[in-house]
N, CA, C and O atoms as CSV, one atom per row, in Angstrom:
chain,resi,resn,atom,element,x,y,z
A,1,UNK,N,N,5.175,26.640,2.210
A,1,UNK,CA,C,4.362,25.460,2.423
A,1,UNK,C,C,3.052,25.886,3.102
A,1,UNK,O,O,3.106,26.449,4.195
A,2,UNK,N,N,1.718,25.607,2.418
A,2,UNK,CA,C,0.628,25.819,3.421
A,2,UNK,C,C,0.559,25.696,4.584
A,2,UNK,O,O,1.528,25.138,5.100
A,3,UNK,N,N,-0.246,26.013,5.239
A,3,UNK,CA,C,-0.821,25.217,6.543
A,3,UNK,C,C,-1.724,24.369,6.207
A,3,UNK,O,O,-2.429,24.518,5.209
A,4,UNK,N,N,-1.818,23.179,7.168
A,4,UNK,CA,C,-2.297,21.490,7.047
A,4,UNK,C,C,-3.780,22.162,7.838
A,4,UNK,O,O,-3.771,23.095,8.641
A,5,UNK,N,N,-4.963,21.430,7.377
A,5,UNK,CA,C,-6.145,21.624,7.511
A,5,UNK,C,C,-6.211,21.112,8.957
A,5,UNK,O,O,-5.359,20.511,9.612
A,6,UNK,N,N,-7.325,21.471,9.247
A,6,UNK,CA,C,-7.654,20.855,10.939
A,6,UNK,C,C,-7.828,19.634,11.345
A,6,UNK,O,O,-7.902,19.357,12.542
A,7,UNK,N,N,-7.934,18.570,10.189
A,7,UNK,CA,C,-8.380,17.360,10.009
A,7,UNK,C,C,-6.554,16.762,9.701
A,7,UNK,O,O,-5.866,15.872,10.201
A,8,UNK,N,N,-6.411,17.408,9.035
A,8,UNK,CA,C,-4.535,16.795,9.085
A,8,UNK,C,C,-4.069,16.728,10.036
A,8,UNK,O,O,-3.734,15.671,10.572
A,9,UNK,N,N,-3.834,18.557,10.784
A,9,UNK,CA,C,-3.326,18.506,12.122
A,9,UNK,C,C,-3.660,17.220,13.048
A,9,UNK,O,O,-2.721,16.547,13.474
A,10,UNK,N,N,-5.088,16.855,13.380
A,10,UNK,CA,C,-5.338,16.237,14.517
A,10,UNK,C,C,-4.966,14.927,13.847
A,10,UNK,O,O,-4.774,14.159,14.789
A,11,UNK,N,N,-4.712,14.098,12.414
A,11,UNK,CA,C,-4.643,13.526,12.738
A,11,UNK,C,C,-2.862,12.966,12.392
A,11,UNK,O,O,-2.437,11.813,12.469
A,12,UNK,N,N,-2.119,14.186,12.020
A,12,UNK,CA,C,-0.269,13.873,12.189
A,12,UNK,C,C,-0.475,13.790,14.349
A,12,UNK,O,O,0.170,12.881,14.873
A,13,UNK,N,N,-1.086,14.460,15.050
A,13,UNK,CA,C,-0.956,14.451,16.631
A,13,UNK,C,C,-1.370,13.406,17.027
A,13,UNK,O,O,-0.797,12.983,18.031
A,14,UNK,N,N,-2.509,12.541,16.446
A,14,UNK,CA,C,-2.750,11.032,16.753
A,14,UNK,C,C,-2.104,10.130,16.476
A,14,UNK,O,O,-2.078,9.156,17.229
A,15,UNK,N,N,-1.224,10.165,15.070
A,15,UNK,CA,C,-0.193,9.367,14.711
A,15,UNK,C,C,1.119,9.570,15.694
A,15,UNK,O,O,1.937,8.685,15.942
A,16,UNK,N,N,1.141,10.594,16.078
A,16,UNK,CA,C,2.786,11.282,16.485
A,16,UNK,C,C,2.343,10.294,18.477
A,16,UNK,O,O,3.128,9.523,19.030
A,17,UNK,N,N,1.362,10.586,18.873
A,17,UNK,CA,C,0.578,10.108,20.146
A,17,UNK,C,C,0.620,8.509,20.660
A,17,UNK,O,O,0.879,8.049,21.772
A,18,UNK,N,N,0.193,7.729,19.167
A,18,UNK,CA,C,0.861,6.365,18.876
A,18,UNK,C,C,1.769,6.022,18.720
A,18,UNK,O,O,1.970,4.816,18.861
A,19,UNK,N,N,2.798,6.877,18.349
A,19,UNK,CA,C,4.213,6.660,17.796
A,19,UNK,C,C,4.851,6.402,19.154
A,19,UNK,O,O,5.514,5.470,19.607
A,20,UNK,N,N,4.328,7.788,19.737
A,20,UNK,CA,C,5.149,8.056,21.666
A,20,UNK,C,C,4.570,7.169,22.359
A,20,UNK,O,O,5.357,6.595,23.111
A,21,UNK,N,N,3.467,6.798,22.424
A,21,UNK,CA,C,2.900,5.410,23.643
A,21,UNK,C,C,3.684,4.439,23.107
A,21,UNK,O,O,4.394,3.825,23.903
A,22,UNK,N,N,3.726,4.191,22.132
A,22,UNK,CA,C,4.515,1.950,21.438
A,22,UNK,C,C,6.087,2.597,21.734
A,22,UNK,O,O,6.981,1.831,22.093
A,23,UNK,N,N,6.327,3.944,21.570
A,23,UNK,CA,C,8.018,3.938,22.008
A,23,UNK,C,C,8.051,3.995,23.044
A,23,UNK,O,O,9.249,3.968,23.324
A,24,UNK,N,N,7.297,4.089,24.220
A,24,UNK,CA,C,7.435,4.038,25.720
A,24,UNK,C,C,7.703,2.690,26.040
A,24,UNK,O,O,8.608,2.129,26.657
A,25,UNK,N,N,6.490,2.247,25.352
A,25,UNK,CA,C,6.266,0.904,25.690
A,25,UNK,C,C,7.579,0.111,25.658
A,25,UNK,O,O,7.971,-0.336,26.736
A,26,UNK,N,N,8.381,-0.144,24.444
A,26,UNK,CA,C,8.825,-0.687,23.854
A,26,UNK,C,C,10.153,-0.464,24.560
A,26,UNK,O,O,10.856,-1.473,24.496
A,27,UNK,N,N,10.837,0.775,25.358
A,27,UNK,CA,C,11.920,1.310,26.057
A,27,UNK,C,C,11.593,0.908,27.211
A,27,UNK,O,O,12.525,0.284,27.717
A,28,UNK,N,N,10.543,0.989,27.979
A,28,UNK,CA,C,10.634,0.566,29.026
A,28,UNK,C,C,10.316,-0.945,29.710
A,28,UNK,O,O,10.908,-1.574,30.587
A,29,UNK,N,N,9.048,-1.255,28.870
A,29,UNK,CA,C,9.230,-2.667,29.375
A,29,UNK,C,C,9.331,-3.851,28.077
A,29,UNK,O,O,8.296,-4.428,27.745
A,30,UNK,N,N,10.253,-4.071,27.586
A,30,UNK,CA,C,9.845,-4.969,25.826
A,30,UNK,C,C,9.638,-5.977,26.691
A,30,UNK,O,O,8.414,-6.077,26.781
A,31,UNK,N,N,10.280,-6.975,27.545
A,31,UNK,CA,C,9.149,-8.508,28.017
A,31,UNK,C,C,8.347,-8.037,28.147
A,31,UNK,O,O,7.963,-8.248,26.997
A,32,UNK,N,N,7.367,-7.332,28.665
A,32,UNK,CA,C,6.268,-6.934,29.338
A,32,UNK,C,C,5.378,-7.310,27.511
A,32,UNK,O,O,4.582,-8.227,27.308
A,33,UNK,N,N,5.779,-6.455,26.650
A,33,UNK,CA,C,5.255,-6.199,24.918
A,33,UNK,C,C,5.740,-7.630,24.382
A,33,UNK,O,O,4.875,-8.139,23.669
A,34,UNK,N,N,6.836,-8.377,24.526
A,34,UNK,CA,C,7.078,-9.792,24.167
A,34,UNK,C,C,5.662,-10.735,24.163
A,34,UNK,O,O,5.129,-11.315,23.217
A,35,UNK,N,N,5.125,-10.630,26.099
A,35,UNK,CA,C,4.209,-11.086,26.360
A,35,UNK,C,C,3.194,-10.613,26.062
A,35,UNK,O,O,2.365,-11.381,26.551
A,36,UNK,N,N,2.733,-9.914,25.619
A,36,UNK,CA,C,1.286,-9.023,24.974
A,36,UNK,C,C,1.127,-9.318,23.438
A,36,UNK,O,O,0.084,-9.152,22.807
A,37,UNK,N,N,2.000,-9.656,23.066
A,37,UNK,CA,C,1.903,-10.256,21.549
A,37,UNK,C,C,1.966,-11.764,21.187
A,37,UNK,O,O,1.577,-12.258,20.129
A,38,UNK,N,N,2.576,-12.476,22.346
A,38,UNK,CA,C,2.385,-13.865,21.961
A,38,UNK,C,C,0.916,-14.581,22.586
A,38,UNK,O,O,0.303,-15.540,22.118
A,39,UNK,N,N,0.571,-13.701,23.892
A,39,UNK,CA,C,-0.878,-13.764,24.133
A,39,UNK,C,C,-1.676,-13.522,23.103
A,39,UNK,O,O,-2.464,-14.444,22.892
A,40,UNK,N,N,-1.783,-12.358,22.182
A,40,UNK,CA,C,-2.431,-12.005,20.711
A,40,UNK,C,C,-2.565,-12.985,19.834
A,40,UNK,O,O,-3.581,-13.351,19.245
A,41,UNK,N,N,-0.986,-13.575,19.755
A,41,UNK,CA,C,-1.020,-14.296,18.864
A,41,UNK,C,C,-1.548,-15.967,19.168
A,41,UNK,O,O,-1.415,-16.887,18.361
A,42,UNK,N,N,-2.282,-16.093,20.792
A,42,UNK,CA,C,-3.229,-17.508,20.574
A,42,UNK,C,C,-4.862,-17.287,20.972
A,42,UNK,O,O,-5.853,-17.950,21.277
A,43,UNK,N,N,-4.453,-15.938,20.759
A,43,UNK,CA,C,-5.966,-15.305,20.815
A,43,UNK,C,C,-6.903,-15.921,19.324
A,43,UNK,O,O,-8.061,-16.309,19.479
A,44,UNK,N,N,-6.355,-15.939,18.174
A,44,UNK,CA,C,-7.084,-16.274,16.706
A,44,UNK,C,C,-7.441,-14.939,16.114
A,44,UNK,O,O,-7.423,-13.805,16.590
A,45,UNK,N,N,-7.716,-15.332,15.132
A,45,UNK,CA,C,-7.938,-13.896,14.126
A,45,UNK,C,C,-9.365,-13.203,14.322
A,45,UNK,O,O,-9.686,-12.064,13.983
A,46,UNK,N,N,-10.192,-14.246,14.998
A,46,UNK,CA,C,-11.671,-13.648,14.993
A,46,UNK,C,C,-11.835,-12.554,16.340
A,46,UNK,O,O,-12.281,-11.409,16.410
A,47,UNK,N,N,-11.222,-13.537,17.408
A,47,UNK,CA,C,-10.849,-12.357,18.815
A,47,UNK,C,C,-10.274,-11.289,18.615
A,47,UNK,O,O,-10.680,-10.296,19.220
A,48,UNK,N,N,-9.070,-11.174,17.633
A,48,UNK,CA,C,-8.255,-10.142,17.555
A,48,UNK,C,C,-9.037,-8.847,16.651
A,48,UNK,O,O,-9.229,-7.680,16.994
A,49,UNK,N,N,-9.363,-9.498,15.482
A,49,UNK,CA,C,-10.348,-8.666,14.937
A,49,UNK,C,C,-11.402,-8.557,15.724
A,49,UNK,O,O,-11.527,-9.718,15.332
A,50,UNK,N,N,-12.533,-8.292,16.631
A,50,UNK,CA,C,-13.066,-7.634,17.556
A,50,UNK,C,C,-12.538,-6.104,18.621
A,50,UNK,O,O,-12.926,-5.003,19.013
A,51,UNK,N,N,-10.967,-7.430,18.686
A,51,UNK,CA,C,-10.497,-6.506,19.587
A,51,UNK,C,C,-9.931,-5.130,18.670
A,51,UNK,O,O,-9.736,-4.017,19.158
A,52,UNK,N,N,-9.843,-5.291,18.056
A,52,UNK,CA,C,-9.232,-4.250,16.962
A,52,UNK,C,C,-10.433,-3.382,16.213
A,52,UNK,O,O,-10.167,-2.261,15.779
A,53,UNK,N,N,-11.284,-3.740,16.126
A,53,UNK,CA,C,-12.930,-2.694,16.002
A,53,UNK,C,C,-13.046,-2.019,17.170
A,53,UNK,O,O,-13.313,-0.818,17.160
A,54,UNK,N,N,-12.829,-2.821,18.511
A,54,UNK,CA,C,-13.217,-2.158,19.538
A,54,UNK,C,C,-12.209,-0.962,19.864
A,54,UNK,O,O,-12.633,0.137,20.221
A,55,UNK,N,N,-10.835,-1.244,19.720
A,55,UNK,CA,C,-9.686,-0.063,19.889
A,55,UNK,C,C,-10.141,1.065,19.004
A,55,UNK,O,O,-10.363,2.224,19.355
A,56,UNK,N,N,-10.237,0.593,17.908
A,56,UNK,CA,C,-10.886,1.703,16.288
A,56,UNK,C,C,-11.935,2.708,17.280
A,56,UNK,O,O,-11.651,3.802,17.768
A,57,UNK,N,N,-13.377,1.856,17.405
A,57,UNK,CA,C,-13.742,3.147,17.847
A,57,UNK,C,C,-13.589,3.683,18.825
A,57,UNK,O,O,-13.690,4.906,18.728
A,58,UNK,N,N,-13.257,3.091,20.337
A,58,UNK,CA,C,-12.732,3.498,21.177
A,58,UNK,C,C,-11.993,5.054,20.762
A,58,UNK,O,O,-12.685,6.072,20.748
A,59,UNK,N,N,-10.872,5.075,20.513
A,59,UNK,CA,C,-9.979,5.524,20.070
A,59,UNK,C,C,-10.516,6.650,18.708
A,59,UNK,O,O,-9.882,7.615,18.281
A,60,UNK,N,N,-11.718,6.205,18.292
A,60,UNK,CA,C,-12.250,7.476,17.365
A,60,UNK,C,C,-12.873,8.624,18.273
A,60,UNK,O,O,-12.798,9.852,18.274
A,61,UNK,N,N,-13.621,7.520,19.163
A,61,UNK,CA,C,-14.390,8.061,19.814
A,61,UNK,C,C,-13.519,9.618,20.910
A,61,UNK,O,O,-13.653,10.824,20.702
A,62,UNK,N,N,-12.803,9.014,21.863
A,62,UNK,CA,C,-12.237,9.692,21.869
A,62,UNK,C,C,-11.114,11.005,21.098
A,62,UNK,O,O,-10.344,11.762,21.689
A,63,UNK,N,N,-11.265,10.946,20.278
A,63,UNK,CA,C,-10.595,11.989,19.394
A,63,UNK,C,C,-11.962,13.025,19.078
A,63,UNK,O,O,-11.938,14.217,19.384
A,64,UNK,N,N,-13.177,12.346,18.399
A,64,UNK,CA,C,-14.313,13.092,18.500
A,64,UNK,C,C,-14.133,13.765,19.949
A,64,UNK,O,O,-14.193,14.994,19.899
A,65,UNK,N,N,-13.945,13.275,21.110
A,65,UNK,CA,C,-14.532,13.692,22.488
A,65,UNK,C,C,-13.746,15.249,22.810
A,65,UNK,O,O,-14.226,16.276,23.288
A,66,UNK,N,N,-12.191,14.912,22.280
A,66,UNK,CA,C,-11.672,16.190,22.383
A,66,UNK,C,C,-11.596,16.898,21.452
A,66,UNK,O,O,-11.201,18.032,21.722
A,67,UNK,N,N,-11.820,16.696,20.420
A,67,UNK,CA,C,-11.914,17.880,19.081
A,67,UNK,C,C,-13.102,18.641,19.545
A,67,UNK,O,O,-13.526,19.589,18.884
């Protein structure tokens, strides 16, 4: 099997990174995540989509920062 390009690698470690934060989350406190999603969900679709551009680049950004 090849080796995965540098652009794969970093981004199976960003997926694998998300995978381990929402399983923390989710083991240690689920009310805590109960309440973080039903707040979301009377947020509306226009707030949420903001908030979800803003995580995007956030979250690009940082990956640029350490690559």
């Amino acid at each position: 099997m090849p080796e995965p390009s540098p652009a794969k690698r970093d981004l199976i470690f960003a997926l694998g990174a998300i995978l381990a934060v929402e399983g923390l989350l989710l083991a240690t406190s689920p009310q805590r995540l109960e309440r973080l999603l039903e707040f979301m969900r009377e947020m509306g679709p226009e707030r949420l989509r903001y908030a979800g551009l803003g995580c995007a680049t956030l979250g690009v950004a940082i990956l640029l920062l350490v690559r």
